[in-house]
C-alpha positions as CSV (number, residue, x, y, z in Angstrom):
1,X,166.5,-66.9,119.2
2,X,164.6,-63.9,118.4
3,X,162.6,-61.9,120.3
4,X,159.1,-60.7,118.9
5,X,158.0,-56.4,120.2
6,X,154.4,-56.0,120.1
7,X,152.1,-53.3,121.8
8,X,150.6,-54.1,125.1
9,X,147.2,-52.0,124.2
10,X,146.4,-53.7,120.8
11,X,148.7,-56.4,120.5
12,X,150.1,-55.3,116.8
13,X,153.9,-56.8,116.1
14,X,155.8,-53.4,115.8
15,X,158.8,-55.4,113.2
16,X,161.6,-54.2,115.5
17,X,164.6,-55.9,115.3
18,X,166.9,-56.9,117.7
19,X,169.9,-56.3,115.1
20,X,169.0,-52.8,116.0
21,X,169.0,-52.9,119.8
22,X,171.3,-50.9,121.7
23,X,172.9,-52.8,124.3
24,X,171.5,-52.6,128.2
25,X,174.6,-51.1,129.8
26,X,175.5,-48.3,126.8
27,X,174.9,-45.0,128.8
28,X,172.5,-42.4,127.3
29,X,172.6,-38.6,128.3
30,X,168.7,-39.0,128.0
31,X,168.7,-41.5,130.5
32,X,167.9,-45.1,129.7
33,X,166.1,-46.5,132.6
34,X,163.2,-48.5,132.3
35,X,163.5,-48.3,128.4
36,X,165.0,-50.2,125.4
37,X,166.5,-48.2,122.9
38,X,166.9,-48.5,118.9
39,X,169.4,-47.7,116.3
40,X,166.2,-48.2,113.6
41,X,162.9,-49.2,113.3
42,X,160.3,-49.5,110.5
43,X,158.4,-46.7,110.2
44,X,155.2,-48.5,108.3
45,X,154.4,-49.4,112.1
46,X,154.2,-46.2,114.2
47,X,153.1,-42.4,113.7
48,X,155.6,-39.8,114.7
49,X,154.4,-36.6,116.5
50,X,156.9,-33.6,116.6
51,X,156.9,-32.2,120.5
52,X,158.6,-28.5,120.7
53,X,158.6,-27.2,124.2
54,X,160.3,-24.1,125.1
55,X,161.2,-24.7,128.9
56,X,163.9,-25.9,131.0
57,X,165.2,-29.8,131.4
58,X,167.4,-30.9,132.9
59,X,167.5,-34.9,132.4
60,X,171.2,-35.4,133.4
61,X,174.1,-33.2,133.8
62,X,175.4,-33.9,129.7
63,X,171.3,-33.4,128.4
64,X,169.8,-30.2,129.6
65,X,168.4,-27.1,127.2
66,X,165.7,-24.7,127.2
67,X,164.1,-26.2,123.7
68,X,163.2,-29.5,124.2
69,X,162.7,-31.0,121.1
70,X,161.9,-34.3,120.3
71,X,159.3,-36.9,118.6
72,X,157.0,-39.2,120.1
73,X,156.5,-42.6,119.1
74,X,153.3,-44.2,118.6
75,X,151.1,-47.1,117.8
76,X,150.3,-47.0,114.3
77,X,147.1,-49.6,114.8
78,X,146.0,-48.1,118.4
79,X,148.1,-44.7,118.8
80,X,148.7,-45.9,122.3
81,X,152.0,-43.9,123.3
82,X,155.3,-46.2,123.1
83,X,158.0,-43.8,123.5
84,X,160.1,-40.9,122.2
85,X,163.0,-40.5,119.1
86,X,166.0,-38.3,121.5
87,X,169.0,-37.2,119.8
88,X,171.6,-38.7,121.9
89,X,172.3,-41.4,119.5
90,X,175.9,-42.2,118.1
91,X,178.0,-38.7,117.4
92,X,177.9,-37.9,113.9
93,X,181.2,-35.7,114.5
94,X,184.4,-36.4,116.4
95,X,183.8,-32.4,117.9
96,X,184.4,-32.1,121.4
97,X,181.3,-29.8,121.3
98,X,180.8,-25.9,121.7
99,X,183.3,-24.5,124.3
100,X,184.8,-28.2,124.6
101,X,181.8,-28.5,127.2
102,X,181.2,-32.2,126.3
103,X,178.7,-33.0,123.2
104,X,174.8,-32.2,124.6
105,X,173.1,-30.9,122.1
106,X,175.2,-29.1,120.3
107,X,176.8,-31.7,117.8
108,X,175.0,-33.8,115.2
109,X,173.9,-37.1,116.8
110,X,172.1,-40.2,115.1
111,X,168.7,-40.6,116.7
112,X,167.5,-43.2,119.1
113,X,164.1,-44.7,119.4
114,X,163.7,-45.2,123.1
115,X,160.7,-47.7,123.7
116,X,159.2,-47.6,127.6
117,X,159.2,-51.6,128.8
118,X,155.8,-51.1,129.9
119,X,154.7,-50.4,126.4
120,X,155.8,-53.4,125.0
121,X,155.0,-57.1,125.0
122,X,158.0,-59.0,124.6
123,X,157.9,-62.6,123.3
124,X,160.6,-65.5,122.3
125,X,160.2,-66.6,119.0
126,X,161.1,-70.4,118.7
């Protein structure tokens, strides 16, 4: 049984697939609460908006920087904001990272599409 994303504002099907779902209880240095996060997702559905702030974060003790960079996700049909692309996907290296201080930003990581649940409409397709 599939399950069928849509967007809460306008009620467009955003074609993700649950193939591509990262499982509830895989950790993310970005955090993961009150989200679901992708591996992929088709990008005929949403607009991408590059976000380049130069301050501190600090969202756990493996994702801090000064540069936060990252990409919000939106509704394609209403442009109602669904999420953010972070890159704390899968490692793309078997480095231990710079210093051998874990992997934060420094290596080359996959990206994930973290959706908020309150964004989406989730359905059961029968």
């Amino acid at each position: 049984m599939a399950s069928i994303y849509s967007c809460t504002e306008c009620g467009a099907n955003l074609n993700l697939n649950t193939g591509h779902l990262y499982p509830a209880d895989v950790f993310f240095e970005a955090g993961n609460k009150g989200t679901l996060s992708f591996a992929a997702v088709d990008s005929t559905k949403f607009r991408f908006e590059k976000e380049d702030k130069i301050r501190p974060f600090f969202e756990t003790i493996n994702y801090w920087g000064i540069q936060r960079r990252r990409t919000k996700i939106k509704c394609n049909s209403c442009g109602r904001l669904l999420g953010y692309v972070y890159d704390d996907g899968v490692p793309q290296t078997d480095s231990p990272g710079q210093f051998h201080f874990g992997p934060s930003q420094v290596i080359p990581r996959a990206p994930r599409y973290r959706f908020k649940n309150k964004a989406l409409r989730i359905t059961s397709e029968t």
